[in-house]
C-alpha positions in Angstrom: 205.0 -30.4 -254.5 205.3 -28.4 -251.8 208.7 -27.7 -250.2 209.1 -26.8 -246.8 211.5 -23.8 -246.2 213.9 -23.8 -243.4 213.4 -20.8 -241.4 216.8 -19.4 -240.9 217.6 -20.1 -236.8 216.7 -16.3 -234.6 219.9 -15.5 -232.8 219.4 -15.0 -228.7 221.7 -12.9 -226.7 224.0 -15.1 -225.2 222.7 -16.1 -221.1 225.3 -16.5 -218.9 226.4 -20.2 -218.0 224.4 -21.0 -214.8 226.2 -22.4 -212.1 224.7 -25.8 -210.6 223.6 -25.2 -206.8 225.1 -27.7 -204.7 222.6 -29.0 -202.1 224.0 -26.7 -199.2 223.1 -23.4 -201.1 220.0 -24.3 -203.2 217.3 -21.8 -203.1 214.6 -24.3 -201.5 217.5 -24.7 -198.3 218.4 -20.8 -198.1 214.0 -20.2 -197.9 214.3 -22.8 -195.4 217.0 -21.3 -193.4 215.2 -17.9 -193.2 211.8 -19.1 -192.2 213.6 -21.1 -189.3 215.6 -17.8 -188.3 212.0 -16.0 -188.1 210.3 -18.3 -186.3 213.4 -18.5 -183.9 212.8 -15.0 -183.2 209.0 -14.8 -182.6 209.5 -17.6 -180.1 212.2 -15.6 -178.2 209.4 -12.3 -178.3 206.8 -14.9 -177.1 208.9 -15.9 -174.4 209.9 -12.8 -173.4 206.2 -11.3 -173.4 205.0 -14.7 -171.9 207.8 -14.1 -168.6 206.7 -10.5 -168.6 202.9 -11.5 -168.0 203.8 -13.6 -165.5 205.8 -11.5 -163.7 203.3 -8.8 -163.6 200.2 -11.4 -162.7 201.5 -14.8 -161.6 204.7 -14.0 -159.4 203.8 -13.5 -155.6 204.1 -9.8 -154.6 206.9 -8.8 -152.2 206.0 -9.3 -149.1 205.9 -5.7 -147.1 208.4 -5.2 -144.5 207.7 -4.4 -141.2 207.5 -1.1 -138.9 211.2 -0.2 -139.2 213.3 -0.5 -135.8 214.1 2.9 -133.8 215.9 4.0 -130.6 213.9 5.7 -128.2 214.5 7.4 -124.5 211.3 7.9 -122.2 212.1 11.4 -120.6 212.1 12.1 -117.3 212.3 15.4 -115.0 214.9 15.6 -112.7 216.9 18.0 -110.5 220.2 19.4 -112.6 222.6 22.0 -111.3 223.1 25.0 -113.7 226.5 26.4 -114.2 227.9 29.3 -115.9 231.0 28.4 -118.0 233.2 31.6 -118.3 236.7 32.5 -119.6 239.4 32.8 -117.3 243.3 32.8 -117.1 245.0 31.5 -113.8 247.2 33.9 -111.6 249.9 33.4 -109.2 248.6 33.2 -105.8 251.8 34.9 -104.7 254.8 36.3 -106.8 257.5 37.6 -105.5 260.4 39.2 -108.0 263.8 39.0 -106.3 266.2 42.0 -106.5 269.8 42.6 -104.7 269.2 45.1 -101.6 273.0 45.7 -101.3 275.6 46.4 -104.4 278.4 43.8 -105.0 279.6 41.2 -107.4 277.7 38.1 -107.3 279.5 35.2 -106.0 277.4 32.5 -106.2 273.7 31.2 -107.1 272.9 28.7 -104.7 269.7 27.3 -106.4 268.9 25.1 -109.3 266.2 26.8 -111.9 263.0 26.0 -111.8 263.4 23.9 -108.4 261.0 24.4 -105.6 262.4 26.7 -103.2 261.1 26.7 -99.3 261.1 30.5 -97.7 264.4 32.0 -96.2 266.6 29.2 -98.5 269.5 31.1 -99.6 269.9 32.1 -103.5 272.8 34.5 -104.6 275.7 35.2 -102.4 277.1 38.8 -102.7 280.7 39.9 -101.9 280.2 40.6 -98.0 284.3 41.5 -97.8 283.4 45.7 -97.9 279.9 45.1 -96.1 282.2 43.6 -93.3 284.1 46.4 -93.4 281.1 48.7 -93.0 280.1 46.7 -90.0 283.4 46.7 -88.2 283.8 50.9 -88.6 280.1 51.3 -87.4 281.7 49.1 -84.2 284.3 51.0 -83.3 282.4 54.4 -84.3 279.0 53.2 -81.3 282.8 52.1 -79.1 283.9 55.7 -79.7 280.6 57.4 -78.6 280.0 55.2 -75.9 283.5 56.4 -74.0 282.2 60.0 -74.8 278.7 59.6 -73.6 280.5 58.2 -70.3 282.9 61.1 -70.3 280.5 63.6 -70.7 278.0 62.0 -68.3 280.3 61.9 -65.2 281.4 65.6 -66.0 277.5 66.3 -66.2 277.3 64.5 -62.7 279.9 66.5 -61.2 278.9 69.8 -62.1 275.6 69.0 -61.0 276.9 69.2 -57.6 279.2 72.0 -57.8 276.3 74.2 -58.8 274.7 73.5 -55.7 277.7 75.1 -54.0 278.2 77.8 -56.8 281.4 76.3 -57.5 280.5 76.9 -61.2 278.2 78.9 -63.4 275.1 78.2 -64.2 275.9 78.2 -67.9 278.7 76.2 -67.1 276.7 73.3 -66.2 273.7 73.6 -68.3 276.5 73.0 -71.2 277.8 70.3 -69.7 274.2 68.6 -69.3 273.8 69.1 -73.1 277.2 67.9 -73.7 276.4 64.5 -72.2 272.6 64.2 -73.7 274.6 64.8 -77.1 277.2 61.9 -76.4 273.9 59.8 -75.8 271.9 60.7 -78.7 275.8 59.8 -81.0 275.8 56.4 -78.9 272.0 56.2 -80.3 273.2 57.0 -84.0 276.1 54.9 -84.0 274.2 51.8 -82.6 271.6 52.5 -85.5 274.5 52.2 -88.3 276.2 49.4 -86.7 272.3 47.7 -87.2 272.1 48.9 -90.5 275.9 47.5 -91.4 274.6 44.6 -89.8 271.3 44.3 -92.1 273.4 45.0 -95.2 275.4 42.5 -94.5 272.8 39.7 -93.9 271.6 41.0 -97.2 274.6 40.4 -99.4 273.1 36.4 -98.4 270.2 37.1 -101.1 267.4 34.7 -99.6 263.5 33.5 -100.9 261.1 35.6 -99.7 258.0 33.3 -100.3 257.8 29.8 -100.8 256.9 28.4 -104.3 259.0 27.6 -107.9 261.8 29.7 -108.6 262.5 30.8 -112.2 265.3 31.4 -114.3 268.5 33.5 -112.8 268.9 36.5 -115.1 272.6 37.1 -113.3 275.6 34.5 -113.3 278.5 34.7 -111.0 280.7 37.6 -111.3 278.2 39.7 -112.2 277.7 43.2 -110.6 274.3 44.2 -109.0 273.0 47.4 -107.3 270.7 47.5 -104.5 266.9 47.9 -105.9 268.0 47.9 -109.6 265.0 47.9 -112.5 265.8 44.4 -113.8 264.8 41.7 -110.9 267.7 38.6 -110.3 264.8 35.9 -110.7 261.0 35.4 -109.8 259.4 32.9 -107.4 255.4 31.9 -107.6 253.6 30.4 -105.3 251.4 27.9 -107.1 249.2 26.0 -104.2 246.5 27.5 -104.1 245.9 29.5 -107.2 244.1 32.4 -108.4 241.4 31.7 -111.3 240.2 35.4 -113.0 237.2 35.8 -115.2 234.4 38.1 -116.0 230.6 37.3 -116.1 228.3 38.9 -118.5 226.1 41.8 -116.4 223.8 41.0 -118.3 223.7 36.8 -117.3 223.6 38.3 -113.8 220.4 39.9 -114.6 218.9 37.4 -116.1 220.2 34.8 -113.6 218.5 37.7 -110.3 215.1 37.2 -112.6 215.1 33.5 -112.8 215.3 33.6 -109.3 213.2 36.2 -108.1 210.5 33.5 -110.7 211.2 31.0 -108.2 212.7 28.8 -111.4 215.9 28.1 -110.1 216.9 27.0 -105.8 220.3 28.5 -104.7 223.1 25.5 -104.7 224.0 25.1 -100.8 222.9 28.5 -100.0 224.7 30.1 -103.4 228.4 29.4 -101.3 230.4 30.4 -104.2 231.6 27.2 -105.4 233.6 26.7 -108.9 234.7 23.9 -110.7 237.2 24.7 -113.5 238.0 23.0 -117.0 241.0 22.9 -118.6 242.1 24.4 -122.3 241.9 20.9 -123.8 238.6 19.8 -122.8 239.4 18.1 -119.4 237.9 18.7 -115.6 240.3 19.7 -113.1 239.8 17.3 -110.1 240.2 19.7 -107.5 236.9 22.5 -106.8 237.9 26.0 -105.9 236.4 28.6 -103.8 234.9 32.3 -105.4 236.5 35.0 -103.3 236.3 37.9 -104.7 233.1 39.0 -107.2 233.6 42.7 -108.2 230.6 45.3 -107.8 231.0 47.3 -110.3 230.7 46.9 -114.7 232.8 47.6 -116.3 231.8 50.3 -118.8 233.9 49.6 -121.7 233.1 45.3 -121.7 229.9 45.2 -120.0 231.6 42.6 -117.4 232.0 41.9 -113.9 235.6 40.9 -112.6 235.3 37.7 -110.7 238.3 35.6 -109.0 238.4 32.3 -107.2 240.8 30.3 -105.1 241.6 26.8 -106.2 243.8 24.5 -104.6 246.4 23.5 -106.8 248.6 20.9 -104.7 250.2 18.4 -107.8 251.1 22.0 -109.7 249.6 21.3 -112.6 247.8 24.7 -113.2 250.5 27.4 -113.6 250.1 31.4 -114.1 248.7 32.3 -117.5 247.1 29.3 -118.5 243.6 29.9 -120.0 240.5 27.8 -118.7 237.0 27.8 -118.1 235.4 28.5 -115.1 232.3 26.7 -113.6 230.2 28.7 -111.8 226.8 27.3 -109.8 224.1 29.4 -111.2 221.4 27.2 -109.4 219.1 24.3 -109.4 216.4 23.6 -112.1 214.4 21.4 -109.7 212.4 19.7 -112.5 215.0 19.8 -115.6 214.2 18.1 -119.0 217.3 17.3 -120.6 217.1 15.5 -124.4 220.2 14.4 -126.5 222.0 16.9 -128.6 221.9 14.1 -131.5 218.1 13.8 -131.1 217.7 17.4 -132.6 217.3 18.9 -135.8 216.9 22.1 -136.6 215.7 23.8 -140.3 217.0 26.9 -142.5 215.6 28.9 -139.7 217.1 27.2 -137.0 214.1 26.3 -135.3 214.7 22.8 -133.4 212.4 20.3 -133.4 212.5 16.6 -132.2 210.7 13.1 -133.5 208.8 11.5 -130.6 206.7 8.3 -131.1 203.1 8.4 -129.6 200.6 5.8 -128.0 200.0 4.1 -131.0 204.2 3.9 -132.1 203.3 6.7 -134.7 206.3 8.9 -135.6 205.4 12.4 -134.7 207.5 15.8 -135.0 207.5 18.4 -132.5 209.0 21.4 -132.6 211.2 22.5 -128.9 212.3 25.5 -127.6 215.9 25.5 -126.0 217.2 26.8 -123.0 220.6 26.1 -122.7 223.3 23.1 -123.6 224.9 21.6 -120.5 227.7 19.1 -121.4 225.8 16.7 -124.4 222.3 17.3 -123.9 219.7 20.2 -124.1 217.4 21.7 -121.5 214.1 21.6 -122.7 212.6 25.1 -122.4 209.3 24.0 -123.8 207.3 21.3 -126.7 208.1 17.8 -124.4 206.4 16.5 -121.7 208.1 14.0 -118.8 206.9 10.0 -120.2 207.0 10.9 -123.7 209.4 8.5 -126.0 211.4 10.4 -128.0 213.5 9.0 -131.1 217.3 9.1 -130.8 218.3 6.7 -132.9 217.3 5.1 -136.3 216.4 8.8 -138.4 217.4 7.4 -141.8 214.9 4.8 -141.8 212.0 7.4 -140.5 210.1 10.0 -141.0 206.7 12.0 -139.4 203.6 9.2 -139.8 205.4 5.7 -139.7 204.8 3.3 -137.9 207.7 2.3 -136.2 209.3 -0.4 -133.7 210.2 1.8 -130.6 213.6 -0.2 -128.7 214.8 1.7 -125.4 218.1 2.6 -125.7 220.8 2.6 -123.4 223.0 6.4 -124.3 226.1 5.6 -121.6 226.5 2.7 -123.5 225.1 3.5 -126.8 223.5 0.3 -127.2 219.9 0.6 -129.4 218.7 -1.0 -132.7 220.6 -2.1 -135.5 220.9 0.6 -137.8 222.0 -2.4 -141.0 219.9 -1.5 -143.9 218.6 -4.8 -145.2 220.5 -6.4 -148.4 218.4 -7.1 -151.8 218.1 -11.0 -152.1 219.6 -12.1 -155.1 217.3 -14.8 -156.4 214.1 -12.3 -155.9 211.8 -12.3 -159.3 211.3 -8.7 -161.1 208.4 -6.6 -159.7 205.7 -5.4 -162.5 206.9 -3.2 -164.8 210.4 -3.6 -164.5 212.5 -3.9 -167.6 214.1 -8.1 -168.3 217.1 -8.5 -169.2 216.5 -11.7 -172.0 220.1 -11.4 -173.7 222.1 -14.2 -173.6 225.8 -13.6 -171.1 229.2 -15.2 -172.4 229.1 -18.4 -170.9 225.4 -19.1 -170.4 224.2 -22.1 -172.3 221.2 -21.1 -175.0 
């Protein structure tokens, strides 16, 4: 009989207890989860790659915009008036410093400072008390020689006749002729310093020699003044008219003989010498003066010619010492070009050139020569012709070979194209190539 042996049991390492998966977190939902997550994600790619073709193939192009809007001028020729503009400083077209022509103690100023004064109004009274004096001794001295002149006259008379008789020497009355011709000649000399007491005493009245604003008085009353002293009492100008100096470049007068002698510029009203003058701070003075004086020689040292004009001056406002600018006619350009300052540009060279637009509204550039600027504008030397449109407003948007959309513009009142740039729409679909943003903003729904 067979028995069956028991095999003893084979010990296992002990497993750890396994934990029972709820249904949230068994395996088959966590594969589940992860394959949805994926699939998520390549739906998002296909979606992104799917808007991306169709903003490179389907979406409509932008439409192109149009030839881009620019102010133009049409030039013209015309006849323009060339001036010189030259440095200057105004003078006093008379001045007249006041000084005491007898000695004495001031008594009185009989004007107000910086008043208008009218010639022969009084100013400064000097003591007259010893001038009177003077005046009444110089009386009595021309009284005194007249009764001696008589005296010796009459004896002169008498021994005129006794001579005749030989009641007297001949020596006796060839003194007594002298005698009397001498009391004349002290009636002569005494009549000459009562004129001169006289004259001195009108002068201790201290009166405006010329007409014109008076300064300030360097003397107060009680002050003592000598006749013809150094230091002057007070000064008076005469302002209406005025004197305008300035110099002109020899050289500008040379080249202004050879424009003429071309026949380039006419003479304005037969070269009469007319100037206009402008002010330190920019302004014209309303009232045209007169050249009276041009000098004829250079001066060696500055290479200038002294000129000076008259200017009337009759509401004062020009005063001595000012510094202006004086306008001198050079001539007429008969056929002038003038072009806008702003309408110029000039490179690292500083050669100018302009942007004109041509038959067929095709930006062009051009390069100008310059003569000269008169006030805002340029006179074309050369590189324009009269009916050509040339560009003065709109450069941003521009350049040499568009095709633009020439609009005259009006430069006294500055009116011409809009110069607005035009705003991106904000609903407009990416152009090819351009980069989507596909993440999602706080606050966009998913």
């Amino acid at each position: 009989m067979i028995h069956a042996t028991t095999p003893a049991p084979i010990e296992r390492p002990a497993r750890a207890p396994r934990l029972s998966a709820s249904p949230a977190f068994s395996p088959s939902c966590t594969s589940a989860a992860r394959h949805g997550a994926l699939a998520q994600r390549l739906a998002g790619l296909a979606l992104a790659l799917g808007l991306a073709a169709c903003g490179g193939k389907d979406a409509p192009a932008t439409e192109p915009q149009g030839p881009a809007a620019v102010g133009v001028v049409t030039l013209q020729t015309r006849a323009q008036q060339l001036d010189a503009t030259l440095p200057g400083r105004t003078r006093a077209y008379l001045t007249a410093e006041v000084r005491p022509q007898v000695s004495g103690i001031v008594q009185q100023r009989l004007f107000t400072e910086g008043a208008l004064v009218r010639k022969g109004q009084p100013l400064y009274q000097i003591d007259d008390r010893p001038l009177r004096a003077t005046e009444a001794s110089a009386e009595a001295t021309l009284a005194r020689a007249e009764a001696t002149a008589r005296t010796q006259e009459a004896n002169a008379r008498r021994n005129a006749e006794l001579v005749k008789i030989d009641a007297i020497s001949r020596q006796a009355h060839d003194e007594s002729q002298a005698a009397a011709a001498q009391a004349r000649a002290d009636v002569g000399v005494a009549r000459a310093n009562l004129e001169t007491a006289r004259i001195n005493l009108r002068y201790s009245r201290i009166e405006a020699p010329i007409a014109g604003r008076i300064s300030l008085s360097s003397v107060t009353p009680g002050a003592l003044v000598t006749a013809n002293q150094a230091n002057a009492l007070t000064t008076i100008v005469q302002m209406d008219p005025m004197y305008v100096d300035f110099t002109q470049s020899s050289t500008e007068l040379v080249q202004l003989k050879r424009d003429w002698e071309a026949g380039r510029y006419q003479k304005v009203d037969g070269n009469q010498m007319r100037v206009r003058i402008r002010l330190d701070d920019g302004s014209d003075y309303p009232h045209e003066g007169r050249l009276q004086f041009a000098g004829v020689i250079v001066n060696d040292t500055t290479g200038t010619v002294t000129l000076r004009a008259v200017v009337p001056n009759p509401d004062g406002v020009l005063m001595p010492g000012m510094y202006v600018q004086a306008l001198l006619p050079t001539g007429l350009a008969s056929d002038a070009l003038l072009i806008p300052q702003q309408s110029v540009n000039r490179d690292l060279t500083g050669r100018a050139s302009v942007l004109v637009v041509n038959a067929d509204n095709v930006v062009e550039k051009r390069p100008v020569e310059l003569a000269r600027a008169l006030g805002n504008r340029w006179l074309v030397d050369s590189g324009l012709q009269p009916g050509e449109r040339l560009v003065v407003d709109g450069f941003q948007r521009i350049k040499p070979g568009n095709k633009v959309a020439p609009q005259v513009v009006d430069l006294n009142t500055k009116k011409g194209p809009a110069a607005a740039a035009p705003a991106p729409a904000a609903s407009a679909p990416p152009a090819a190539g351009q980069s989507v943003d596909i993440t999602a903003r706080p606050g966009a729904s998913r």
